[in-house]
PDB file of N, CA, C and O in Angstrom:
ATOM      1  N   UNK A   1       0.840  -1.188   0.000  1.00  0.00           N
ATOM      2  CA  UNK A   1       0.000   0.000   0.000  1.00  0.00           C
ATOM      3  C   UNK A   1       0.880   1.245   0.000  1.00  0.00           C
ATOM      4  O   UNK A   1       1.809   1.332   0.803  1.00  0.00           O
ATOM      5  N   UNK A   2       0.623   2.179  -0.851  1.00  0.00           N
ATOM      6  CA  UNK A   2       1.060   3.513  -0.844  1.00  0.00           C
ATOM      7  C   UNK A   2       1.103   4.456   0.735  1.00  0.00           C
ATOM      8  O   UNK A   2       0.102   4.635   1.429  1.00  0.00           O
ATOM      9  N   UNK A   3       2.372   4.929   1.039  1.00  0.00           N
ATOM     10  CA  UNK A   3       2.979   5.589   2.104  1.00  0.00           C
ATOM     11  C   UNK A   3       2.669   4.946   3.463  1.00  0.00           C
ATOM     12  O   UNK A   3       2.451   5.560   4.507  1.00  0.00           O
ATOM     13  N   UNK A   4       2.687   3.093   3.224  1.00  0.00           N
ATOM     14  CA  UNK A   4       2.455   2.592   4.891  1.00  0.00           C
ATOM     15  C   UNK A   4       3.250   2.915   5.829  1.00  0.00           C
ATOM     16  O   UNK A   4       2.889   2.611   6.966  1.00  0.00           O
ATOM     17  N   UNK A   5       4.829   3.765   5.623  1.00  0.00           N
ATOM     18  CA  UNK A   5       5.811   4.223   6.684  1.00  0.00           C
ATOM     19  C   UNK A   5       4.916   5.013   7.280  1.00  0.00           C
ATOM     20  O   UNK A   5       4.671   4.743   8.455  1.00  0.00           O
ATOM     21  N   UNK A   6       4.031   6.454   6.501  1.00  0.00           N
ATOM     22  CA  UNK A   6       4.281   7.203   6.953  1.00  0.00           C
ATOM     23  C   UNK A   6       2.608   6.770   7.902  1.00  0.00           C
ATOM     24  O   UNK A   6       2.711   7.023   9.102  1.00  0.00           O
ATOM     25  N   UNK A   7       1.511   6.316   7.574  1.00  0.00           N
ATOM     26  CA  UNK A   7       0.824   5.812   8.244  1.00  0.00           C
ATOM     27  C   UNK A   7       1.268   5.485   9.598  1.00  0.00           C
ATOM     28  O   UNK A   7       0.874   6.083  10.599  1.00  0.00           O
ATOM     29  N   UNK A   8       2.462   4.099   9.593  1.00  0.00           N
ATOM     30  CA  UNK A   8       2.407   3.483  10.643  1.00  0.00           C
ATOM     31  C   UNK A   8       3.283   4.426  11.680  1.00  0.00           C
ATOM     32  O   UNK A   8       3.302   4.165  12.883  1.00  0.00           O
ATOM     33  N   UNK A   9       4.240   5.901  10.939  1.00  0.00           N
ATOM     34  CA  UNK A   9       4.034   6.798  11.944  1.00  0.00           C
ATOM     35  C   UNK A   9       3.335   7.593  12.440  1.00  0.00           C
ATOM     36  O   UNK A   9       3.703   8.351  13.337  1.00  0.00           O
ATOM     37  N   UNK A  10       2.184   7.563  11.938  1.00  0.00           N
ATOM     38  CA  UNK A  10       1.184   8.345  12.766  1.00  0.00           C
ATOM     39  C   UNK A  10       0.298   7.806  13.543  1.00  0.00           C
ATOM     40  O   UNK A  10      -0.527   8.448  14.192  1.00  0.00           O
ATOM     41  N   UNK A  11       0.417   6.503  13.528  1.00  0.00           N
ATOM     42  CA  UNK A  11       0.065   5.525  14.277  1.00  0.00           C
ATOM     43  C   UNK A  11       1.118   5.500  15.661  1.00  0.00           C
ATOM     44  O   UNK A  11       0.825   5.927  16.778  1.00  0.00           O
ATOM     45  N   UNK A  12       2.149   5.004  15.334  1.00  0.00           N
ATOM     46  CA  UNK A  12       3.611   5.189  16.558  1.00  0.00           C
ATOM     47  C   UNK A  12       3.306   6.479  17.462  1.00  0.00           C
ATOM     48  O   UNK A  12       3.235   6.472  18.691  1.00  0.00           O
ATOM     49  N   UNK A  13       3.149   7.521  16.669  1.00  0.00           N
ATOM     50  CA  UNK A  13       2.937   8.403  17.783  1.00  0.00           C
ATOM     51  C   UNK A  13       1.621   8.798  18.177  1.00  0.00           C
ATOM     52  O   UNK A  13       1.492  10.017  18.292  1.00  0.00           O
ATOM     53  N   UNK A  14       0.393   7.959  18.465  1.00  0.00           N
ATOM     54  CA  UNK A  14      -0.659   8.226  18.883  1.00  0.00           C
ATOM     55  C   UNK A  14      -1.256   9.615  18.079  1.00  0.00           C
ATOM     56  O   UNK A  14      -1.070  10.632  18.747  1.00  0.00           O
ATOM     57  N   UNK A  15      -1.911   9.836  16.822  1.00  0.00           N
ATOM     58  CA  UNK A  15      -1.663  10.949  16.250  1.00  0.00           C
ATOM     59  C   UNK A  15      -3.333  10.577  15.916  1.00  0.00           C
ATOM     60  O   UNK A  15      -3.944   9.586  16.316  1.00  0.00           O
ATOM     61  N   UNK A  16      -3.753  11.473  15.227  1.00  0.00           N
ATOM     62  CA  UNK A  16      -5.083  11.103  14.528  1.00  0.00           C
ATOM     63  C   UNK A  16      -4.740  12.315  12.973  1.00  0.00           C
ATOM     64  O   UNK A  16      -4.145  13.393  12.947  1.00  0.00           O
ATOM     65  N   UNK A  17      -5.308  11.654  12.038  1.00  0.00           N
ATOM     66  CA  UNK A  17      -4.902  11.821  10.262  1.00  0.00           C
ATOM     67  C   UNK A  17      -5.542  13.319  11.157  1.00  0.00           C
ATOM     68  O   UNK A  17      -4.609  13.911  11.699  1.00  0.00           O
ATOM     69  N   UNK A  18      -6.339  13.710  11.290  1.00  0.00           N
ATOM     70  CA  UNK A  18      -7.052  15.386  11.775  1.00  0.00           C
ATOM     71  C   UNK A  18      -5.893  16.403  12.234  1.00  0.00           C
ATOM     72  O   UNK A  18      -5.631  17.519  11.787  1.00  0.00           O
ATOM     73  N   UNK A  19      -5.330  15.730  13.183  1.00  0.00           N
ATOM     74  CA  UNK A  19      -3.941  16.560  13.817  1.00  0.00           C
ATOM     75  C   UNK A  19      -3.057  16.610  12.885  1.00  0.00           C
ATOM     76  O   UNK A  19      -2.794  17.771  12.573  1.00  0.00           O
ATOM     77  N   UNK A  20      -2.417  15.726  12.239  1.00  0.00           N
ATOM     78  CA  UNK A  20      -1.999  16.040  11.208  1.00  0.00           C
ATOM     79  C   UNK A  20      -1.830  17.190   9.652  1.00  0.00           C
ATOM     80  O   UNK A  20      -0.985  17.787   8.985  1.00  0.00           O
ATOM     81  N   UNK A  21      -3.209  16.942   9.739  1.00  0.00           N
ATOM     82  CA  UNK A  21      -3.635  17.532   8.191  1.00  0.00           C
ATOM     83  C   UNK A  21      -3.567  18.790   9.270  1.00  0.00           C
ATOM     84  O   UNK A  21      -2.498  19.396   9.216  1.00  0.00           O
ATOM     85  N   UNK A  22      -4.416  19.232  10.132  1.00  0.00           N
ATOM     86  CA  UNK A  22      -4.336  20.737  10.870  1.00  0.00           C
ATOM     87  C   UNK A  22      -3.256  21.099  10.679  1.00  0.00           C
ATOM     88  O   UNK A  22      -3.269  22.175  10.082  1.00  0.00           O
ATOM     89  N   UNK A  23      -1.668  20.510  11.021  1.00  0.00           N
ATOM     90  CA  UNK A  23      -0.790  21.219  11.291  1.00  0.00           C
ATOM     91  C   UNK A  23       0.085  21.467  10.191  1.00  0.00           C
ATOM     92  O   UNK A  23       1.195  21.998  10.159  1.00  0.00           O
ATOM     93  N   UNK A  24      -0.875  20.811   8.989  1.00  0.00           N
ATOM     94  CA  UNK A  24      -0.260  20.812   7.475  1.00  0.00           C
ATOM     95  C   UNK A  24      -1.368  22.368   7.025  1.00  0.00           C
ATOM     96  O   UNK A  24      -1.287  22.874   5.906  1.00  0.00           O
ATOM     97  N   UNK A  25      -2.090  22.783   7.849  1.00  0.00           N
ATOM     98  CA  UNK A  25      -3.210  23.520   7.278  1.00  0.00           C
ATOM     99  C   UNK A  25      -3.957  23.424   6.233  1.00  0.00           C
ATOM    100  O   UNK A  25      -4.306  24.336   5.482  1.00  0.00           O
ATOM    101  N   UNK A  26      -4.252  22.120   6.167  1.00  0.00           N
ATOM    102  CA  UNK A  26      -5.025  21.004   4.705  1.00  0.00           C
ATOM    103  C   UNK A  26      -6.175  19.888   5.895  1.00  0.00           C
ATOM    104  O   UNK A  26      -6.188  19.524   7.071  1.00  0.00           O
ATOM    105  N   UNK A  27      -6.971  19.732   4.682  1.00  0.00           N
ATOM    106  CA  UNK A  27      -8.380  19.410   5.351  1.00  0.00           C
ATOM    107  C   UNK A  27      -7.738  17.669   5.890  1.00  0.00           C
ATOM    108  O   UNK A  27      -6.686  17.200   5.454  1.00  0.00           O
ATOM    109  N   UNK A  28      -8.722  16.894   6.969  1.00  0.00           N
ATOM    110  CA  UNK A  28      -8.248  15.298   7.081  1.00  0.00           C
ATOM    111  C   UNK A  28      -9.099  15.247   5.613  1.00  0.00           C
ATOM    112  O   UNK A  28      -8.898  16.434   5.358  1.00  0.00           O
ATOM    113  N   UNK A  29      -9.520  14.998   5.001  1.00  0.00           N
ATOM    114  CA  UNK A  29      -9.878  14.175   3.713  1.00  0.00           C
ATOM    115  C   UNK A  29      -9.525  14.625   2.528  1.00  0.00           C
ATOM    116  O   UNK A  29     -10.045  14.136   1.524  1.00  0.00           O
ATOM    117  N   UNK A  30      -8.725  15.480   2.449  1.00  0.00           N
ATOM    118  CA  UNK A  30      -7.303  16.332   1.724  1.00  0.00           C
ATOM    119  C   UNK A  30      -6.041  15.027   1.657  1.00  0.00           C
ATOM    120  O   UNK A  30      -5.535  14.319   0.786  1.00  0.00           O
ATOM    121  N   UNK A  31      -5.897  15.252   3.347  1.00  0.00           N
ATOM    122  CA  UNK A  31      -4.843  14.258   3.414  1.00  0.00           C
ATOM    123  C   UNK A  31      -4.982  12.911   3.507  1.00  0.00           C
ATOM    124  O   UNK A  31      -3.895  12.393   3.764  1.00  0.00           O
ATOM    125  N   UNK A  32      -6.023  11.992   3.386  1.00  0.00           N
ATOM    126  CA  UNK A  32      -6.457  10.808   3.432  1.00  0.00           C
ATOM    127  C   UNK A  32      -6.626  10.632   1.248  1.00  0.00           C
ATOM    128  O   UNK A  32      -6.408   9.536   0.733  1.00  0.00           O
ATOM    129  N   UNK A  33      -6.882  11.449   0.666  1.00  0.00           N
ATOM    130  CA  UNK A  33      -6.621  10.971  -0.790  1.00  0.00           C
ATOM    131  C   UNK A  33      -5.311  11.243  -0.594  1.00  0.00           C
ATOM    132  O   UNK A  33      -4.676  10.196  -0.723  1.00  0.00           O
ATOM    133  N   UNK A  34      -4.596  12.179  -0.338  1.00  0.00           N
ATOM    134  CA  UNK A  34      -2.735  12.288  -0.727  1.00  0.00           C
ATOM    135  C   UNK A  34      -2.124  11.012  -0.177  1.00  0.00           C
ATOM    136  O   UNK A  34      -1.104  10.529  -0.668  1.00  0.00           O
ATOM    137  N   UNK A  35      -2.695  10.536   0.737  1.00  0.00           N
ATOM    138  CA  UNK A  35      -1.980   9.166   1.088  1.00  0.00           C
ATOM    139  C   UNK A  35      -2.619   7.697   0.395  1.00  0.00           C
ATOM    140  O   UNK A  35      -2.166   6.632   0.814  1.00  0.00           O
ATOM    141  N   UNK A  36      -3.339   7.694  -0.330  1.00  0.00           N
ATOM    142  CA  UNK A  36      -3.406   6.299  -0.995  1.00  0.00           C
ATOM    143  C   UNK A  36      -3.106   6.311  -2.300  1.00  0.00           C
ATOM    144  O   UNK A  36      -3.430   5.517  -3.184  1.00  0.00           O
ATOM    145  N   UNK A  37      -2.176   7.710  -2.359  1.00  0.00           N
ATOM    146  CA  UNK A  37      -1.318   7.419  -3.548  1.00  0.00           C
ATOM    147  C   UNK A  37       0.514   8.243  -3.810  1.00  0.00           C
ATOM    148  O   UNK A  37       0.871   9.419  -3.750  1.00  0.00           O
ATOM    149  N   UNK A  38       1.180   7.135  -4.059  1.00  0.00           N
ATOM    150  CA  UNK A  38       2.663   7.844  -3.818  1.00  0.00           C
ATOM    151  C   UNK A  38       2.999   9.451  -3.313  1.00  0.00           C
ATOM    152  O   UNK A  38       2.096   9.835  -4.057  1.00  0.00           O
ATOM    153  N   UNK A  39       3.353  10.354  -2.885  1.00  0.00           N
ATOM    154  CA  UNK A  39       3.098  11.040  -2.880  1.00  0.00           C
ATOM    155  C   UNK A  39       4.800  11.982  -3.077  1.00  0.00           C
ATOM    156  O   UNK A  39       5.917  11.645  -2.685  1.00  0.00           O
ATOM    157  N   UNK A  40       4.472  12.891  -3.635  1.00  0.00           N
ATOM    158  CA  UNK A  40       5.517  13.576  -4.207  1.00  0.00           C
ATOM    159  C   UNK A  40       6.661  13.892  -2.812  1.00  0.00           C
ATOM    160  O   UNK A  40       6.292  14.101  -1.657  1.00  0.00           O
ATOM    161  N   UNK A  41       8.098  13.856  -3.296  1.00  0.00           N
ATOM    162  CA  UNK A  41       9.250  13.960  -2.244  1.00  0.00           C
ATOM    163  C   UNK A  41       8.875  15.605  -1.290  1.00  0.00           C
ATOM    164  O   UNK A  41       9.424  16.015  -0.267  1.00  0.00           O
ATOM    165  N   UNK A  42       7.801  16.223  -2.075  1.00  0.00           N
ATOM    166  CA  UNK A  42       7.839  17.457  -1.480  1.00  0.00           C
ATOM    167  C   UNK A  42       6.918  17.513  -0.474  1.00  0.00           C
ATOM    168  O   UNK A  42       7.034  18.036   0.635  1.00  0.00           O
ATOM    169  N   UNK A  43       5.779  16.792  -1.066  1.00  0.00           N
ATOM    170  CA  UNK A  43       4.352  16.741   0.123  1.00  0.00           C
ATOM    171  C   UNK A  43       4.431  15.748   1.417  1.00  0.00           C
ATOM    172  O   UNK A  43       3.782  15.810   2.461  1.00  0.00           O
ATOM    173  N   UNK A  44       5.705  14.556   0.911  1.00  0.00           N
ATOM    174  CA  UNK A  44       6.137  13.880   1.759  1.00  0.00           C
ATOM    175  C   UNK A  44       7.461  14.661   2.972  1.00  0.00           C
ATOM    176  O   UNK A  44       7.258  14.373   4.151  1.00  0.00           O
ATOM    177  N   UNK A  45       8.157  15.170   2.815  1.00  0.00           N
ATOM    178  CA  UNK A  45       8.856  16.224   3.635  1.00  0.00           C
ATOM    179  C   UNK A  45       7.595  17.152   4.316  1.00  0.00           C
ATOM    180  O   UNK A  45       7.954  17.502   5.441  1.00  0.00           O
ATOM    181  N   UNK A  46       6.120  17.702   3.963  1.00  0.00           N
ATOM    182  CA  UNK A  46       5.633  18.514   4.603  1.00  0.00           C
ATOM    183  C   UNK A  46       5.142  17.743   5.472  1.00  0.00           C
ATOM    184  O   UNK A  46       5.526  18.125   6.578  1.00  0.00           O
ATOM    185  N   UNK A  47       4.108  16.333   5.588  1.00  0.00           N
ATOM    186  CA  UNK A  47       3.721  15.601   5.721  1.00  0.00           C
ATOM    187  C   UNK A  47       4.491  14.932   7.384  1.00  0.00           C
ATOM    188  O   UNK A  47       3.930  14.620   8.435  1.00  0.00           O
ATOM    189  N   UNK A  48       5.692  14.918   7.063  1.00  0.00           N
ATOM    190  CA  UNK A  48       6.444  13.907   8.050  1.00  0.00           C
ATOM    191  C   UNK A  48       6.869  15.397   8.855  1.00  0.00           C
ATOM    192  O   UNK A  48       6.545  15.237  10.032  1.00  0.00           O
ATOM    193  N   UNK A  49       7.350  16.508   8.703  1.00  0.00           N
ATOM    194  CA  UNK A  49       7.715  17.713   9.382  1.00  0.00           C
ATOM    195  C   UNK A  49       6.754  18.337  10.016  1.00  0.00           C
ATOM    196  O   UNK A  49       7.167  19.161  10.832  1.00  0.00           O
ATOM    197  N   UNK A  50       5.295  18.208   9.904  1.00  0.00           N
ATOM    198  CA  UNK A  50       4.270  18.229  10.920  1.00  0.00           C
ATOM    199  C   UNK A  50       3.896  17.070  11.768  1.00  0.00           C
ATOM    200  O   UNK A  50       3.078  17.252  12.670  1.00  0.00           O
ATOM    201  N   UNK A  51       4.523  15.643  11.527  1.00  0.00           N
ATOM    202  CA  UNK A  51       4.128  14.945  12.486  1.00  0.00           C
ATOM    203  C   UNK A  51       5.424  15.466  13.234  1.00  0.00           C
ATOM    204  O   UNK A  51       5.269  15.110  14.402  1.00  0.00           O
ATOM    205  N   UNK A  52       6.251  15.928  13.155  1.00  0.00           N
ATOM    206  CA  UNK A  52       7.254  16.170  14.140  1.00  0.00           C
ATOM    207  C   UNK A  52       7.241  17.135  14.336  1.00  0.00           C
ATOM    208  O   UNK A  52       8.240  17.545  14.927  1.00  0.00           O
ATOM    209  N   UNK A  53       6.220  18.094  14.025  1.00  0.00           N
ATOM    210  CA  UNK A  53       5.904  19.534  15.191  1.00  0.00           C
ATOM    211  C   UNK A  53       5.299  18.768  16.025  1.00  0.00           C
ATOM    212  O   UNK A  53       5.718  18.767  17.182  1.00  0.00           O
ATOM    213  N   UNK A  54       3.968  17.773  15.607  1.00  0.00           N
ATOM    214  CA  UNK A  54       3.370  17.427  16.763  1.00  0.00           C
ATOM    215  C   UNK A  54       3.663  16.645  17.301  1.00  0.00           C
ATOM    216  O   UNK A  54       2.932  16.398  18.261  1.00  0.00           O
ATOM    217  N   UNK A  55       4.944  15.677  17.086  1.00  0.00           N
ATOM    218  CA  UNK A  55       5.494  15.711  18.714  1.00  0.00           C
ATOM    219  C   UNK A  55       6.278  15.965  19.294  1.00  0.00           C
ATOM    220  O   UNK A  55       6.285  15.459  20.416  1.00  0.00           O
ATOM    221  N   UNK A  56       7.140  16.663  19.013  1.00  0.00           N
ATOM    222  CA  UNK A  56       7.650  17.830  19.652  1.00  0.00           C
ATOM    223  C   UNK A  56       6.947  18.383  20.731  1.00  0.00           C
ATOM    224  O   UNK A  56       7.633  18.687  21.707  1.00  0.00           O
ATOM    225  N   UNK A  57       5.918  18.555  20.777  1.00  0.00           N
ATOM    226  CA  UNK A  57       4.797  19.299  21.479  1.00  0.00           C
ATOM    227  C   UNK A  57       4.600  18.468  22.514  1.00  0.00           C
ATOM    228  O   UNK A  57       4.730  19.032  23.601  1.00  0.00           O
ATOM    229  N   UNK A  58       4.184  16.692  22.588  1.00  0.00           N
ATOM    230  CA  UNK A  58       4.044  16.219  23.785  1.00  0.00           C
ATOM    231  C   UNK A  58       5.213  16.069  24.361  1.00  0.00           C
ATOM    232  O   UNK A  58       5.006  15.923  25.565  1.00  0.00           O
ATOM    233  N   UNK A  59       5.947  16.043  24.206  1.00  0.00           N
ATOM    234  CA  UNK A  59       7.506  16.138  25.635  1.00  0.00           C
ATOM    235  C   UNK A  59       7.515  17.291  26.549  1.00  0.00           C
ATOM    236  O   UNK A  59       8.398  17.397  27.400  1.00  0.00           O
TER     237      UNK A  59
END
């Protein structure tokens, strides 16, 4: 399946696709089509750099 890393990190860090897409400032069902298909080296760097604002935040 297309981007299961980045899934099963947002899974690892207790995250929900909503928190995510918020901190991408893109809708959750924005980011639920961008992930069931490859997704460009650029949207993938934005993608993984907001799951690591948000957790950053719980420590």
């Amino acid at each position: 399946m297309a981007n299961e890393d980045i899934k099963k990190l947002i899974k690892k860090h207790r995250l929900f696709r909503y928190e995510v897409a918020d901190a991408m400032g893109i809708s959750e069902g924005y980011l639920s089509t961008l992930l069931r298909k490859p997704l460009s080296e650029d949207m993938r760097t934005k993608v993984i750099e907001a799951i690591n604002r948000l957790t950053e935040q719980e420590d």
